[in-house]
N, C-alpha and C positions, 0 to 999 in steps of 0.2 A: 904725441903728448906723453910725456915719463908721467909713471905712476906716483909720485912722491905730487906732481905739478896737479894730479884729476883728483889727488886725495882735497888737496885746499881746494880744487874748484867745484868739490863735490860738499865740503861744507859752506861755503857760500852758498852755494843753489838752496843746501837745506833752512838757511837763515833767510834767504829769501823767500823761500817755500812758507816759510812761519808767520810771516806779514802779509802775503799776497791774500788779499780780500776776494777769490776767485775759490778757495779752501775754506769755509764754515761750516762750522760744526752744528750749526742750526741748520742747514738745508737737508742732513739724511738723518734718516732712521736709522737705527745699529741695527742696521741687517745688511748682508755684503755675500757674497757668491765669489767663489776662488780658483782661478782657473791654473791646471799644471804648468808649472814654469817650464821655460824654455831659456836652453845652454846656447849661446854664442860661444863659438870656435872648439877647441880640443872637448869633447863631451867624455868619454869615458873615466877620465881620472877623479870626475866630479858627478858622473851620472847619479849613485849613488845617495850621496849626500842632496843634490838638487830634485828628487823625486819626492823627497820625503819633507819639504820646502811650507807646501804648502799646509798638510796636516800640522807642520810645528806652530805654521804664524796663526793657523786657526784658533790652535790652545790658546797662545797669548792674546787674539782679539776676544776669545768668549772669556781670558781668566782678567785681562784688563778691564773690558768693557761691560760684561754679558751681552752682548752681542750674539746675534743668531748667524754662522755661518755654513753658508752651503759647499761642500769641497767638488769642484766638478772633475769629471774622470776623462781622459782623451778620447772618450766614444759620444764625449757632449757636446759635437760641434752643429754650426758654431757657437763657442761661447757664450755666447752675448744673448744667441734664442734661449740656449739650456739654462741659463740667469732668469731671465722675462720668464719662462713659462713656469719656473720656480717660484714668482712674485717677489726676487730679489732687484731693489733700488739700484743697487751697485754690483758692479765685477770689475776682480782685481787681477791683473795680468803681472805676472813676475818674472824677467830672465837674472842671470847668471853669466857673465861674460868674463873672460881670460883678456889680463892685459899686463903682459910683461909678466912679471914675479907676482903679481897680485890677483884680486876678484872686482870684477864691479857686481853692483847686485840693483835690479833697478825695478821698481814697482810704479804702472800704472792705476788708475782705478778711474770707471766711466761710470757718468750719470745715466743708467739704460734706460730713463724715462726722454731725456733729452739727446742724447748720442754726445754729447761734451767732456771733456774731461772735469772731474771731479776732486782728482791731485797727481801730483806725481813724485816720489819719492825715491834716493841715492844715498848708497853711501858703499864704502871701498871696505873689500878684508885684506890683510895683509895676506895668508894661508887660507888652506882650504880646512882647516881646524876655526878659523875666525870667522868664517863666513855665520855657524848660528849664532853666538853675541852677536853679530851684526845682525840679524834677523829680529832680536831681541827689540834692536833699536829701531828699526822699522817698525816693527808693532806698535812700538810705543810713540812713533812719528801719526802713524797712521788714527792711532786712538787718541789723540789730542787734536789734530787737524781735520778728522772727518768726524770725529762725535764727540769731541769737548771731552773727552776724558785725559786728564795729565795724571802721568803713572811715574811715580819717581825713578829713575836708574844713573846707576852709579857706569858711566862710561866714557873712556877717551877716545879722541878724535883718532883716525888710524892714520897710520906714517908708513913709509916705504920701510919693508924691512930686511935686512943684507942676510944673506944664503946662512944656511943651519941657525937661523936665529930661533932663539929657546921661544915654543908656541907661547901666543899671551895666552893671560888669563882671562878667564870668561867675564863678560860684563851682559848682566842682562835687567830687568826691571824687577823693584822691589814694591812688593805686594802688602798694604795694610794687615796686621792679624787680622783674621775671622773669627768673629764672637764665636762660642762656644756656650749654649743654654746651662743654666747651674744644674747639676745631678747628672751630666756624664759622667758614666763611671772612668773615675783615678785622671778627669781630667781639670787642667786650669781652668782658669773663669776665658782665655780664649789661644785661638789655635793658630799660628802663623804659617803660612803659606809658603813653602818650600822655596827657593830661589831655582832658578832654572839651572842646568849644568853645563860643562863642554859638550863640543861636538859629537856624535856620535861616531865619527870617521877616526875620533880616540878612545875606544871603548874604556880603556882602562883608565884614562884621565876624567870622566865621568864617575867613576866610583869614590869613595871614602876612603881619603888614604890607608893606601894599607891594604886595602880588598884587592881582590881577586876578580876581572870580569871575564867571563867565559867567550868564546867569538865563535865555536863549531860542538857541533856534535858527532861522535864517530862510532859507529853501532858497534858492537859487540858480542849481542851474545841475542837470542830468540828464545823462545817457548815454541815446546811441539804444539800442535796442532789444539783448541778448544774448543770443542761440538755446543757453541755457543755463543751469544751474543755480550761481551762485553760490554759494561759501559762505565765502568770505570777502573782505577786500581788506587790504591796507597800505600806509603810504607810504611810498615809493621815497627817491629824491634829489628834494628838493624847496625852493624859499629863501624869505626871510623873506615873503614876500606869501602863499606855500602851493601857487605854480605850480612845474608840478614832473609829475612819474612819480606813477600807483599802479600797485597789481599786484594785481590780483582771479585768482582760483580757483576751476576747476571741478573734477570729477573726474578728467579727466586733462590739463586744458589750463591753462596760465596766459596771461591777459590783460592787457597792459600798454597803458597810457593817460597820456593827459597831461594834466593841468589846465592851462590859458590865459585866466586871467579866470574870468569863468561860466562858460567850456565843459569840459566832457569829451570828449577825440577820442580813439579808436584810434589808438592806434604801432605795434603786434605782439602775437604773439601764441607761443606756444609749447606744442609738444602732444606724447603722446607717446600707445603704443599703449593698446588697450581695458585689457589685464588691467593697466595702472597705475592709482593709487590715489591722489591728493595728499590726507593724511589733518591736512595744516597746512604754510602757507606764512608765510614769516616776513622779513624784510628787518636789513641790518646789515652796517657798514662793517668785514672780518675783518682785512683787510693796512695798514688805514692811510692809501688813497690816496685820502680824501676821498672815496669811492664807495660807496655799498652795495652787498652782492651779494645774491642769494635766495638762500635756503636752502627748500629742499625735501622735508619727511617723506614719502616717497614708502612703497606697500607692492604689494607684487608677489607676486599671489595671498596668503600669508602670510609672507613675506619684506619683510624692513626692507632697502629702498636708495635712501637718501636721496639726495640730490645738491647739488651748488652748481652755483650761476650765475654769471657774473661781465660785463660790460658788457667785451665792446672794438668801439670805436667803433661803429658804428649795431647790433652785434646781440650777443643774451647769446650764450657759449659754456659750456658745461659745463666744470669747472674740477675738480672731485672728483666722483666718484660711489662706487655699492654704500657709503655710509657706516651701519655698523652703529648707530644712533642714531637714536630721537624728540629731536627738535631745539625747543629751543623760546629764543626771546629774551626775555632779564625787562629790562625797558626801565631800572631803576634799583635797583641794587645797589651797595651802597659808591658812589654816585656816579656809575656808567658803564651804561652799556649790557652785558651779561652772557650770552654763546652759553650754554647748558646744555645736556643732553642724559641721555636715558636709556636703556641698552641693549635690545634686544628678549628677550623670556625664551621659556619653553619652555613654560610650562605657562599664561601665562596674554601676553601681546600687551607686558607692561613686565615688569623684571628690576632690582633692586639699585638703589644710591644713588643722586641725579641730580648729575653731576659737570659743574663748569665745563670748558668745552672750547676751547685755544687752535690757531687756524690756524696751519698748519704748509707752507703751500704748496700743497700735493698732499691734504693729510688734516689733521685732524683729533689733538690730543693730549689727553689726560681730566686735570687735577688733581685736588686734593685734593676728594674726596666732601663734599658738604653733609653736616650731622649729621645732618636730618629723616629717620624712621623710615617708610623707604618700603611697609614692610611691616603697619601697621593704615592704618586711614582717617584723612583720606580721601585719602591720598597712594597707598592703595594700589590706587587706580582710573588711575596713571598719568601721564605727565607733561602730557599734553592738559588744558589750562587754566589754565597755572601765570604765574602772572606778579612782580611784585614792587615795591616804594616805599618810600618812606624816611617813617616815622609819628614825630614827633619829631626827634630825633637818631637813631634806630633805624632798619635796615632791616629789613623784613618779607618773607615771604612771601607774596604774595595768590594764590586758589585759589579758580576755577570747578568746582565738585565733580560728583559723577554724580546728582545733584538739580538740578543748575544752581543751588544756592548758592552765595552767594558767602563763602569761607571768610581767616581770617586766623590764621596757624599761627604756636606756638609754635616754638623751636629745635627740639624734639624729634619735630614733625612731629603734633602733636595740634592739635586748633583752640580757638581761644582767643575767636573771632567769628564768627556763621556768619546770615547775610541772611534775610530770613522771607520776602521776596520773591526770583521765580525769573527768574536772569537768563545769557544767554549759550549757550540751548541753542541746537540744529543738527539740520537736517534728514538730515545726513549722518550715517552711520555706516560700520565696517565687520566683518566677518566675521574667524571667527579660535576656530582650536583644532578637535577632531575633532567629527565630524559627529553630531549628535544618534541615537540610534537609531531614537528615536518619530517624532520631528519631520522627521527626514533634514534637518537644517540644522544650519550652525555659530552659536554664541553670536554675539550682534551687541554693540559696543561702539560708546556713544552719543558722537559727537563733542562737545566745546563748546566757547567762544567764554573766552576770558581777555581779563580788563581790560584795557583802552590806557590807561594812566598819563600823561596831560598833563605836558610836558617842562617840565622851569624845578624841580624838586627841593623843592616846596612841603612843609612839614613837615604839613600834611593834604592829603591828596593826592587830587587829581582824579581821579576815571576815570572811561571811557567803556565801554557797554559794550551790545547791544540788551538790553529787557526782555521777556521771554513771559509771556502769560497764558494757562495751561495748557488745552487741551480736555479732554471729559469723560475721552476715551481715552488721554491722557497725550502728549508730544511725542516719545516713543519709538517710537510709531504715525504721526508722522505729523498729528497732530492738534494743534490749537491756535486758541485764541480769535482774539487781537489780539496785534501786535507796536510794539513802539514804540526808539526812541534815547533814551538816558537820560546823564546825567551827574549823578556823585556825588562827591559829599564828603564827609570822615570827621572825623565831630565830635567825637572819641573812645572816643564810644561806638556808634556807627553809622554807616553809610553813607547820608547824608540827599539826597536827590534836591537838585541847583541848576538844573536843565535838562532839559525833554522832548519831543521830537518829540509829534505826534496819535498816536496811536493807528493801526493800519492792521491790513488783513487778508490785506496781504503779507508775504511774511516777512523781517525784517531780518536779515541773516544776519552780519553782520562792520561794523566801523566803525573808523578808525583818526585820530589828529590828522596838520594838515599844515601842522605847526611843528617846525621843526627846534632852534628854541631855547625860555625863557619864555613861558609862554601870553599872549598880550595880546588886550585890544579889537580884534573883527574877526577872529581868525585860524578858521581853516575847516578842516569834517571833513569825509571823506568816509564813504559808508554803501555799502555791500551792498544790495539787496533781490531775493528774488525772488517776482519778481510770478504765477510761472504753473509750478506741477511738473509734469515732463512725464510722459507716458505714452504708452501707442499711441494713442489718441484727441486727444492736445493736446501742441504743442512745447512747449520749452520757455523760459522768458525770464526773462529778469535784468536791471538795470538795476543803474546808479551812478547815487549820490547826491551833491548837492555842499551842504552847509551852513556858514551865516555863523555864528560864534558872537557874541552880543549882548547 
């Protein structure tokens, strides 16, 4: 069968698929279990892109339907039990098959209550660039014939296509705006929903024309040795080459460093006593005078006293302290870089709405409260991980959760996107609230890491951020596989890796860009790791990283 001949008989099947009274949308629940697809014939040229299959059509069934779905991993066999003992109705099986010049792409999905089929869905790519649009349209097959939801998309039928033919263009599902409550700050009365992008197997055709996407990282340059535990870094004042300040964080010390080329040297350092806590350090120019200052969530025993820094001439000075505020910077809101903050509470370590905070000289003044509902999840674990980008014309939320996913919240503070991979967790935590009876300890709250948002206001937006792969004992203990440096991009419907350190089994603890303006070819990040926890038996150490982006 030529592929021009399975293209027609694969939209037939689907117009037949559309009538067939054996496909209602009244018989399941939107809930559905996802099992890894599997490659029919040449795998390698395509492994790639069909691994990451399933995580994409997940986005599109929870941003189509809100559907709940489970992603199973190849250590869930069989299938169809790791579904059942999940309490999922449905599992959807998906291959990927090579035929001549083209893809087929074929999706099963079973009734696990009855063992029957429940539908079955086709349709051809011309390229392995086409293949996600077409995943698009399967989602959107799948969301109207298995739970009544019609999701409008703009897409043609696919046709045989003759060698070097110029990649098509993306077609995927277009998504109603999403209200937006009145009194978000600098926003409309609502917020429309990103359209999804090319394939990831063209990083660069995924970007805003004109952008830049990076595909590797290439080390450069280290730091000597730090008899200490990292846990994170940022960059300072730094200019278009990436030389410049960072400011890495211990538990009670902050470390400042210069990049010069490849190297990393110490400049100073800054410490304060045992019972201080730097619980997130953060950087941003407050007065205007082309300077950054620190900003420092400091916690004292269980006391919130943060502080500022501020640079006159060779050494920082304290400039505000005791400030009642979890501080955190969303690098891109309406445009600008955005101080926020959230008060300290009583009963649990965060308290009430997270409010924009303008410098005032000496302190700190709160405006007008974000709308997000700091009181469910997952806003209600706190301001620690909070970051932000501009998706669209839209700006977002983005949110390192107490799973270490990574989440993207509606105005009302509920998640509307939420990562199947775990990224951004921290060795660090801290204590807080009264003392257990049994245990004689206070609850511990687990720190984590929020996106670094690559500068230059890209309507998919970059970010950086470490990834964990969890130990058996969870990273709440302490335990953990391998760590890695990642950069992603948001295709609309998920956050698709364009960039990744190896793998290591130190831990990457913070990473930040050292571009002050536009990402372009060449500019450089720097990382966190720490290579060694200390204990009474073993110091401990830390190291900067310095990487080329390429």
């Amino acid at each position: 069968m030529n592929f021009a001949f399975r293209s027609c008989f694969v939209s037939a099947v689907a117009i037949l698929l559309a009538v067939s009274p054996a496909v209602s949308a009244a018989d399941y629940p939107r809930r559905i279990a996802i099992a890894p697809f599997a490659i029919l014939g040449p795998q390698e040229e395509i492994r790639q892109t069909v691994e990451i299959l399933p995580r994409l059509l997940s986005s599109r069934l929870m941003a189509m339907t809100g559907a709940e779905v489970l992603l199973l991993s190849p250590a869930d066999t069989p299938p169809a039990d790791a579904a059942k003992r999940a309490g999922m109705p449905l599992l959807l099986k998906g291959t990927v098959a090579k035929l001549g010049a083209g893809y087929s792409i074929d999706l099963t999905v079973t009734d696990l209550a009855t063992g029957s089929m429940a539908g079955a869905f086709f349709t051809a790519a011309n390229t392995q660039d086409d293949i996600i649009p077409r995943l698009g349209d399967l989602a959107g097959d799948v969301s109207e014939k298995l739970f009544g939801v019609k999701a409008a998309r703009v897409s043609a039928a696919p046709h045989a296509a003759p060698p070097q033919a110029v990649p098509p263009t993306a077609s995927a599902p277009t998504v109603a705006p999403v209200p937006v409550p009145p009194g978000a700050p600098g926003t409309t009365a609502a917020a429309a929903r990103p359209a999804p992008a090319p394939s990831p197997a063209s990083p660069a055709a995924a970007a805003p024309q004109g952008a830049w996407v990076p595909s590797s990282f290439k080390k450069e340059g280290q730091s000597d040795k730090i008899p200490d535990e990292i846990y994170g870094v940022v960059a300072g004042d730094v200019d278009d080459a990436g030389n410049g300040e960072v400011i890495a964080y211990g538990r009670y010390t902050i470390y400042i460093y210069r990049v010069k080329g490849e190297e990393i040297v110490p400049y100073t350092r800054i410490s304060r006593p045992l019972q201080n806590h730097f619980v997130g350090v953060d950087a941003i120019d407050l007065d205007g005078d082309g300077r950054k200052e620190i900003l420092v969530t400091n916690m004292v025993d269980e006391y919130l006293m943060s502080f500022v820094l501020k640079r006159k001439g060779d050494v920082y000075e304290e400039v505000a302290g005791k400030i009642p505020y979890f501080l955190a910077v969303l690098p891109d809101w309406m445009g600008k870089p955005v101080l926020v903050g959230q008060h300290q509470g009583i009963d649990t370590p965060f308290r009430g709405r997270i409010v924009p905070l303008r410098w005032e000289g000496t302190g700190f003044a709160a405006g007008e409260p974000f709308p997000h509902d700091t009181n469910i999840l997952p806003l209600a674990q706190g301001l620690p991980g909070l970051s932000a980008a501009r998706f669209g014309k839209e700006w977002q939320l983005i949110y390192t959760d107490e799973t270490s996913r990574i989440r993207i919240l509606e105005a009302g503070g509920k998640s509307r996107y939420s990562s199947s991979d775990v990224y951004g967790s921290g060795l660090d935590s801290f204590e807080w609230g009264p003392i257990d009876p049994l245990e004689q300890v206070r609850r511990k709250y687990q720190l984590r890491k929020a996106v670094r948002v690559a500068p230059g206001g890209a309507e998919s937006p970059l970010v950086l951020i470490p990834e964990v792969k969890k130990g058996l004992l969870g990273i709440v203990e302490g335990f953990y596989d391998s760590t890695r440096l990642v950069l992603l991009q948001w295709d609309g419907g998920d956050f698709v890796e364009r960039a990744g350190t190896g793998s290591t089994k130190h831990f990457v603890s913070g990473a930040d860009f050292l571009s002050p303006s536009g990402l372009k070819q060449g500019d450089r990040v720097v990382a966190s790791v720490i290579e060694q926890v200390g204990s009474a038996l073993k110091e401990k150490i830390s190291r900067l990283d310095l990487y080329r982006l390429e």
